[in-house]
C-alpha positions as semicolon CSV with decimal commas, in nm:
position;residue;x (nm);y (nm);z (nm)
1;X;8,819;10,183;9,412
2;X;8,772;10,581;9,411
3;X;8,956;10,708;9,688
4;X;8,866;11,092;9,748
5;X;9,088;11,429;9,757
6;X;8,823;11,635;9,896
7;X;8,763;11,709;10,298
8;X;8,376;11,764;10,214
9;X;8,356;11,447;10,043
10;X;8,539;11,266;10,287
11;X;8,360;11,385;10,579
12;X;8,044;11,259;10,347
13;X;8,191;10,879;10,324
14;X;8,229;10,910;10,744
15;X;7,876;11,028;10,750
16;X;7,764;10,733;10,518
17;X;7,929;10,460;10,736
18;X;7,821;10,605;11,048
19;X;7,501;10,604;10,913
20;X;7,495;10,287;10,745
21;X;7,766;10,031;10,755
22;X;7,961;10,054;11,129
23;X;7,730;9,825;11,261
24;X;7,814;9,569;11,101
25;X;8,220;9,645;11,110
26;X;8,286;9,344;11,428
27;X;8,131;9,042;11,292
28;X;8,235;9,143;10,922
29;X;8,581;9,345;10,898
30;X;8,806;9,060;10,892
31;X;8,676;8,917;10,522
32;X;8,824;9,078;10,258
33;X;8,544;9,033;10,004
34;X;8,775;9,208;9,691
35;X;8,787;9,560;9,583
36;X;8,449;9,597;9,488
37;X;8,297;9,537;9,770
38;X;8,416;9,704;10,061
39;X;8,142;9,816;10,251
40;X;8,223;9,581;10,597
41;X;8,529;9,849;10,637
42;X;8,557;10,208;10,668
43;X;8,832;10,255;10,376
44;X;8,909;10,593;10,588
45;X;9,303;10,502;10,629
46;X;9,415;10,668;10,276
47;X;9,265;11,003;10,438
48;X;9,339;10,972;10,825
49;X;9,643;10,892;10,723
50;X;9,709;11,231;10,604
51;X;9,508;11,377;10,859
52;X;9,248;11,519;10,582
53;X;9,068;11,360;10,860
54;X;9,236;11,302;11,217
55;X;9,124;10,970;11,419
56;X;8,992;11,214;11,691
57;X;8,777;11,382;11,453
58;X;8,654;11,029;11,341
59;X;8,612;10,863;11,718
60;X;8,430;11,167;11,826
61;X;8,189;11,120;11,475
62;X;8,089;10,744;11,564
63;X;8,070;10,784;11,948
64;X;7,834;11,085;11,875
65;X;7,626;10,818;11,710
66;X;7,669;10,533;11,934
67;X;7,754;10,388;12,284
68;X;8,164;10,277;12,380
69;X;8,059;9,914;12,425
70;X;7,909;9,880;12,073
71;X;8,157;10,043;11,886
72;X;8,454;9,925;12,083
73;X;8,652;9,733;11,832
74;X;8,648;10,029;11,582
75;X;8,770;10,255;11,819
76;X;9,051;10,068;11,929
77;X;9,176;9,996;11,506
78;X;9,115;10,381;11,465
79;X;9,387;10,421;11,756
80;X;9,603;10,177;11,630
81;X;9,815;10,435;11,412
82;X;9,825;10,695;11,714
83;X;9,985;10,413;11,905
84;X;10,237;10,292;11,642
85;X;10,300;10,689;11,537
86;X;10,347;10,697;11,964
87;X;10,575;10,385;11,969
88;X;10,817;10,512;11,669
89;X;10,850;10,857;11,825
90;X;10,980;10,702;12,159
91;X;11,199;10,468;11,928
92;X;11,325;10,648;11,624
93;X;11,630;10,483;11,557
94;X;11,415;10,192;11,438
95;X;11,335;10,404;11,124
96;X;11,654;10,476;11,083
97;X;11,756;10,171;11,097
98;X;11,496;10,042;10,867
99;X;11,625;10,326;10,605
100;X;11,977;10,165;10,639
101;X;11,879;9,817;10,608
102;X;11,745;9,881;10,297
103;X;12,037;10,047;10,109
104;X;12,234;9,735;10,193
105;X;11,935;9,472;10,098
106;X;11,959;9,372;9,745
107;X;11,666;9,376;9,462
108;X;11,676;8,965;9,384
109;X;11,523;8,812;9,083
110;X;11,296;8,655;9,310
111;X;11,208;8,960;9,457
112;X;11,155;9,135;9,105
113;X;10,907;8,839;9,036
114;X;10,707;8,908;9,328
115;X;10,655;9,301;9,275
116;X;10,556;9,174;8,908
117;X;10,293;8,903;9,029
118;X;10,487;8,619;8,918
119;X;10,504;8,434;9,194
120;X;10,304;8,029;9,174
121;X;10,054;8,214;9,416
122;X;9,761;8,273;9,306
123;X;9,620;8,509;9,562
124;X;9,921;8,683;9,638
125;X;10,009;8,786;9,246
126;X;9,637;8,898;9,264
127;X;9,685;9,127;9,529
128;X;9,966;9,262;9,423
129;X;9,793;9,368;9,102
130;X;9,527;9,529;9,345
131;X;9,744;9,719;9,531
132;X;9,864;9,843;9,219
133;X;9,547;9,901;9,024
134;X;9,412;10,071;9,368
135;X;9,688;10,140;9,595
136;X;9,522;9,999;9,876
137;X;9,481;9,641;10,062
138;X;9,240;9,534;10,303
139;X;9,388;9,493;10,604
140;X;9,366;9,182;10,654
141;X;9,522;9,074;10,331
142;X;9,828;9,296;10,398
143;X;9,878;9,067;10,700
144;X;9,860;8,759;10,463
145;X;10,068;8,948;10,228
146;X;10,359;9,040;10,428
147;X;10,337;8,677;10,604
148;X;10,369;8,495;10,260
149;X;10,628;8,756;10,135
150;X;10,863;8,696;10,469
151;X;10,804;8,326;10,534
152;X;10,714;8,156;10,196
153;X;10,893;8,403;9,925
154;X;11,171;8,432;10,209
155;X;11,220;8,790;10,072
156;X;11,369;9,079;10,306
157;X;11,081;9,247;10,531
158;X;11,253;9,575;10,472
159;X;11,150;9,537;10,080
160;X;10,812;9,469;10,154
161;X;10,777;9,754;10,326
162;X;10,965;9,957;10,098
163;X;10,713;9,823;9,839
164;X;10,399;9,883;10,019
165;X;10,501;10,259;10,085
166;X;10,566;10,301;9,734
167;X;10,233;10,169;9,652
168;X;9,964;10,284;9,902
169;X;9,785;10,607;9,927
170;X;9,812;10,529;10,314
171;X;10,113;10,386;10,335
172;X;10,324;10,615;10,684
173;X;10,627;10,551;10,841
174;X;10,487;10,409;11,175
175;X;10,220;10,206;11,115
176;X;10,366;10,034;10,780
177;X;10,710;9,972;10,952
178;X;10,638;9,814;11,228
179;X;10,341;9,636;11,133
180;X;10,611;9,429;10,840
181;X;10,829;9,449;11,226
182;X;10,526;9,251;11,375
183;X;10,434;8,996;11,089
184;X;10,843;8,920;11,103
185;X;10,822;8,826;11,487
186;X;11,088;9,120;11,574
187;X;10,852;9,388;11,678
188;X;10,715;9,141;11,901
189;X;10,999;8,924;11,975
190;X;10,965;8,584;11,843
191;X;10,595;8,609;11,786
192;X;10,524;8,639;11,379
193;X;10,207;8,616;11,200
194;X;10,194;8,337;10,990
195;X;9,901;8,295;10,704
196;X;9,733;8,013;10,652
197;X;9,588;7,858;10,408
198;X;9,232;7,768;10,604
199;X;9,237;8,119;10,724
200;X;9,289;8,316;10,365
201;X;9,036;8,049;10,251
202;X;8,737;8,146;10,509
203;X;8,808;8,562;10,499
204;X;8,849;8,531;10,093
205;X;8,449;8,338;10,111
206;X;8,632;8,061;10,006
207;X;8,779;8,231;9,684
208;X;9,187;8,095;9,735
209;X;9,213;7,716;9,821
210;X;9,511;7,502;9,826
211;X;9,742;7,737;9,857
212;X;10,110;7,602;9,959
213;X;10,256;7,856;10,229
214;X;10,521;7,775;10,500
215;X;10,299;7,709;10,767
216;X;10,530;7,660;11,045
217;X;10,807;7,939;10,967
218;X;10,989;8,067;11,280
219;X;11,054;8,430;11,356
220;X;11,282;8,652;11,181
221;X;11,584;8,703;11,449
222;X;11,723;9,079;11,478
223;X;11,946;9,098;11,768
224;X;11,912;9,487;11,796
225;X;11,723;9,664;12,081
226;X;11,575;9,962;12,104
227;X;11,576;10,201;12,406
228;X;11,254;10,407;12,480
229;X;11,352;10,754;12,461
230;X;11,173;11,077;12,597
231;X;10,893;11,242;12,433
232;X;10,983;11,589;12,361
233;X;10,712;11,814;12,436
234;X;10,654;12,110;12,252
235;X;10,489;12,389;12,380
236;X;10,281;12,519;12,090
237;X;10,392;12,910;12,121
238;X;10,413;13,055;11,790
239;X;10,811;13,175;11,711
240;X;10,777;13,294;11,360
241;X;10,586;13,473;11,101
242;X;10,608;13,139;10,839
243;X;10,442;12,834;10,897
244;X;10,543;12,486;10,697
245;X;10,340;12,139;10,702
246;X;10,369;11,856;10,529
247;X;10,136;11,661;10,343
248;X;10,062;11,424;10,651
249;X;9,897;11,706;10,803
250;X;9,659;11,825;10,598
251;X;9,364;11,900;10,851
252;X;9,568;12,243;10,931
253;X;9,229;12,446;11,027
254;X;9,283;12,221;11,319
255;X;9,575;12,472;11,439
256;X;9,590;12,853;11,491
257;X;9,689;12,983;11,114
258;X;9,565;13,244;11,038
259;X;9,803;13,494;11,188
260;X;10,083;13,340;10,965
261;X;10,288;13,574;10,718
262;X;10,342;13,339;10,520
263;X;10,183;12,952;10,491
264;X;10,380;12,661;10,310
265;X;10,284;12,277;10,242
266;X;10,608;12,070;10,138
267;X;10,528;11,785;9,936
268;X;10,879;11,624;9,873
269;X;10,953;11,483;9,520
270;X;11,078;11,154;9,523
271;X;11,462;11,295;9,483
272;X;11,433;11,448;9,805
273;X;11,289;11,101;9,976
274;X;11,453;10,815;10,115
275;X;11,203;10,591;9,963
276;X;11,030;10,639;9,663
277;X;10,693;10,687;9,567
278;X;10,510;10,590;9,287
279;X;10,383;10,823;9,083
280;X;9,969;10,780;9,140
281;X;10,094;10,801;9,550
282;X;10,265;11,154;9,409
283;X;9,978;11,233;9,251
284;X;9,720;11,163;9,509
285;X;9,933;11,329;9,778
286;X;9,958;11,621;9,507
287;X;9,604;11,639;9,497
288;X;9,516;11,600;9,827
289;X;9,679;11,958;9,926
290;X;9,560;12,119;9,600
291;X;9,164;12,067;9,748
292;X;9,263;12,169;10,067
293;X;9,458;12,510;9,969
294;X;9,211;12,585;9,708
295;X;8,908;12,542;9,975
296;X;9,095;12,737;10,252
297;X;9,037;13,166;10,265
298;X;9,457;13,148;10,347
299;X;9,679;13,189;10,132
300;X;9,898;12,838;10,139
301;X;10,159;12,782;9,866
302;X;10,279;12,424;9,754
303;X;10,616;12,423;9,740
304;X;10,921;12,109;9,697
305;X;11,163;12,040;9,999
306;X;11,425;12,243;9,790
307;X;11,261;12,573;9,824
308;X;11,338;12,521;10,231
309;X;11,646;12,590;10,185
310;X;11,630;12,865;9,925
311;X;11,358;13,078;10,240
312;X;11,650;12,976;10,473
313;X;11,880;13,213;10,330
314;X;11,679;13,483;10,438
315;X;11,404;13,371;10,717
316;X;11,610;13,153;11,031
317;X;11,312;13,030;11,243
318;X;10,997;12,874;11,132
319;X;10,715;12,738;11,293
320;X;10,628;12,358;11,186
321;X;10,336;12,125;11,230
322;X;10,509;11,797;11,382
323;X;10,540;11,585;11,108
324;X;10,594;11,288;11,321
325;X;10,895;11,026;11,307
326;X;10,978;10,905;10,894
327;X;11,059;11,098;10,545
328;X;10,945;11,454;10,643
329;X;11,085;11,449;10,998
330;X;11,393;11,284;10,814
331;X;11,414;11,532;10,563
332;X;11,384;11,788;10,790
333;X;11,694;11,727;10,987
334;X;11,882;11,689;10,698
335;X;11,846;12,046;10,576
336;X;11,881;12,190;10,953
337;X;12,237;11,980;10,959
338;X;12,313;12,158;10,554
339;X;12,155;12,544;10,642
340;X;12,176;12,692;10,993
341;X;11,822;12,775;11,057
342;X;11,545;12,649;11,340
343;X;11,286;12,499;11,392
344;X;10,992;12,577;11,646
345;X;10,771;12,217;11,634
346;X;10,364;12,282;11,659
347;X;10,243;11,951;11,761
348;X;9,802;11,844;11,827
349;X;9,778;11,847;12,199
350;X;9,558;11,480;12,150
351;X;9,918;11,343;11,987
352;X;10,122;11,436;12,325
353;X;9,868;11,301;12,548
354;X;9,819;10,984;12,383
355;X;10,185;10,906;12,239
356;X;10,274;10,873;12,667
357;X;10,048;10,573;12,658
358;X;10,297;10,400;12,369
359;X;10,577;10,313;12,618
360;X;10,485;9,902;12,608
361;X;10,263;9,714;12,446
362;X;9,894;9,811;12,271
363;X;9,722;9,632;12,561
364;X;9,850;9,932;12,785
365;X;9,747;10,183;12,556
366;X;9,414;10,012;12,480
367;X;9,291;10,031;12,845
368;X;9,408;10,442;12,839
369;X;9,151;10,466;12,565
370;X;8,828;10,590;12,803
371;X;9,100;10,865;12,963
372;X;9,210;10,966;12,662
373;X;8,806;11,037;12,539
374;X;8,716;11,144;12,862
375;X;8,986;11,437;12,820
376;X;8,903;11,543;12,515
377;X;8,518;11,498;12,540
378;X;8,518;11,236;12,231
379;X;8,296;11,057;12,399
């Protein structure tokens, strides 16, 4: 697979499977018919999820193109990460938490063997070549994965996480954190996803058979509970003459720039991160914002998290694009507790709205879906 670093392109590939392929995305996106063939998906995760692309800006494409009712099923996957981004801002400690857990969870031979494909599963080892070789899994499969990793490996879900952030191009905080949470049965409490072995069979067309999986695991336990706390709302007044975004928010035509001093992207190197990268995720990140600053008339300069704290000595405030709850947010709080300086948060006015519908379950937020289009004339 080819995954893209430029906007034009990208918006190109949206075009395509507007054009071409959506119709087709109900009946077919659960089969995971291998890398080369991807066409009954959108692939558009690797670039939404660094908001080269926001899901707005891709809900507002297909509805353009056709009616609520027909698309219905890819609008609601498309929201999926606002919700989880939604739920992990209300509940931050669990990535926290999950940051904790794993400097206490210990790298196992057994685990080494899986993250090395030398496991006596066939279709797991091959996927974790794929994700590897193209640092991306259907979705699907990354349900199977994480199932057959927590319940038949019996290997920490904080590691598999840890692992698939290392290794995807759209691997984030929220939505790869607490979907391991709800294949583990502790995001939904005592409800886990197990794989099967009739159900990998029919969405592989028939390509893994006899596989021997714990089909009848119960439910990670995890005794802690998480209180929902308040949303803080930003009010979106600029408060300085420098601006700083991350790399998760790479769409920043989408806010009011260009009366900015001074413009800086952070990309963090993996000393500065909680959780490592590997390096083609680096790269691809890297790559990402080079396109972007090169095709923008402002002057933006790519800088490490380090050189925060070098303008800190002189400049106090800065204005920031909300990075959202995980490494940057993380990161970011750690130099504000080392260097006395502040922070004035810039945040999409489509994130506030929608992150108030993340309070319970993705059945409430699903059924906010026509407000939330009707407000922002996606529809």
């Amino acid at each position: 697979m080819n995954f893209k670093t430029s906007r034009t392109d990208v918006l190109e590939i949206l075009e395509n499977y507007v054009d071409q392929d959506i119709s087709s995305y109900n009946a077919q996106r659960n089969f995971d018919f291998g890398p080369q063939n991807r066409k009954n998906i959108s692939c558009l995760s690797p670039y939404i999820a660094h908001r080269l692309i926001s899901e707005y800006e891709v809900v507002k494409k297909v509805l353009n193109k056709y009616p609520f009712q027909k698309v219905e099923k890819f609008i609601q996957e498309i929201f999926w990460r606002v919700y989880w981004k939604g739920w992990l801002e209300m509940r931050p400690k669990v990535w926290t938490d999950f940051i904790e857990d794993l400097k206490i969870v210990e790298s196992t031979d057994d685990f080494e063997k899986a993250i090395n494909s030398e496991t006596n599963i066939d279709c797991f080892n091959d996927w974790v070549k794929e994700l590897k070789e193209n640092n991306y899994l259907h979705n699907h499969t990354r349900m199977w994965f994480a199932s057959i990793w927590i319940f038949t490996l019996k290997l920490p879900w904080q590691k598999g996480a840890e692992f698939f952030l290392k290794e995807l191009y759209d691997g984030d905080a929220a939505s790869n954190t607490l979907s391991w949470r709800w294949v583990a049965g502790i995001q939904t409490k005592g409800k886990n996803y197990i794989a099967q072995n009739w159900n990998i069979n029919k969405f592989t067309n028939n390509k893994y058979k006899d596989l021997k999986l714990n089909e009848n695991p119960q439910p990670i336990i995890d005794q802690r509970e998480y209180k929902i706390s308040p949303l803080n709302i930003y009010n979106n007044e600029k408060k300085s003459n420098i601006l700083v975004f991350f790399e998760n928010e790479l769409d920043f035509k989408n806010f009011n720039i260009d009366s900015y001093k001074k413009i800086y992207c952070i990309l963090l190197t993996n000393e500065e991160r909680q959780v490592e990268l590997g390096e083609k995720v680096l790269m691809y990140k890297k790559n990402l914002i080079k396109n972007q600053v090169q095709n923008s008339e402002l002057k933006i300069e790519l800088i490490e998290g380090n050189k925060l704290i070098e303008l800190s000595d002189n400049e106090k405030n800065f204005d920031v694009i909300y990075p959202s709850v995980g490494e940057n947010m993380s990161f970011l709080k750690r130099m504000m507790k080392k260097n006395n300086f502040k922070i004035n948060y810039i945040i999409r006015d489509e994130d506030k709205y929608c992150w108030q519908f993340s309070n319970k379950g993705y059945f409430n937020f699903k059924s906010n879906i026509p407000k939330i289009l009707s407000k922002f004339k996606l529809n």
